[in-house]
C-alpha angles and dihedrals in degrees: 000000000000122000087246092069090024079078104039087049082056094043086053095050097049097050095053089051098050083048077059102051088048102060086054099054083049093057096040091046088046088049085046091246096133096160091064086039092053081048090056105036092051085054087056098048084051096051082041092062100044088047083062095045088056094050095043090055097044085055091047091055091039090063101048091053093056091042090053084045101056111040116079128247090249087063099052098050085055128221115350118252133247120241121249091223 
């Protein structure tokens, strides 16, 4: 698997796993336990913010593939040089 969909893999779980951790802020804030909700909640902000680190990195990745893509060889050796003749 490349690095590119390694992290959005990672994005995905984490995600899932914040959307998790929500629902059960939700029940125990619903129950008033707020200590065990905080809890929760703060677990969802954590895997929320990894989620967005993963993304951030796959786009990043992604971009530089299609950069590398799309400009020509010519471009990326840079400007031609002159003979010493």
């Amino acid at each position: 698997m490349s690095k590119t969909w390694e992290h959005y893999h990672h994005a995905a779980r984490h995600h899932e796993q914040a959307a998790y951790h929500h629902q059960e802020a939700a029940k125990y804030d619903q129950a008033e336990e707020h200590e065990k909700a905080a809890h929760h909640a703060y677990l969802a902000h954590g895997h929320s913010q990894h989620a967005v680190h993963h993304e951030a990195e796959a786009a990043k990745l992604h971009a530089e593939q299609c950069t590398s893509l799309v400009t020509p060889k010519s471009a990326q050796a840079g400007p031609p040089q002159k003979s010493a003749a």
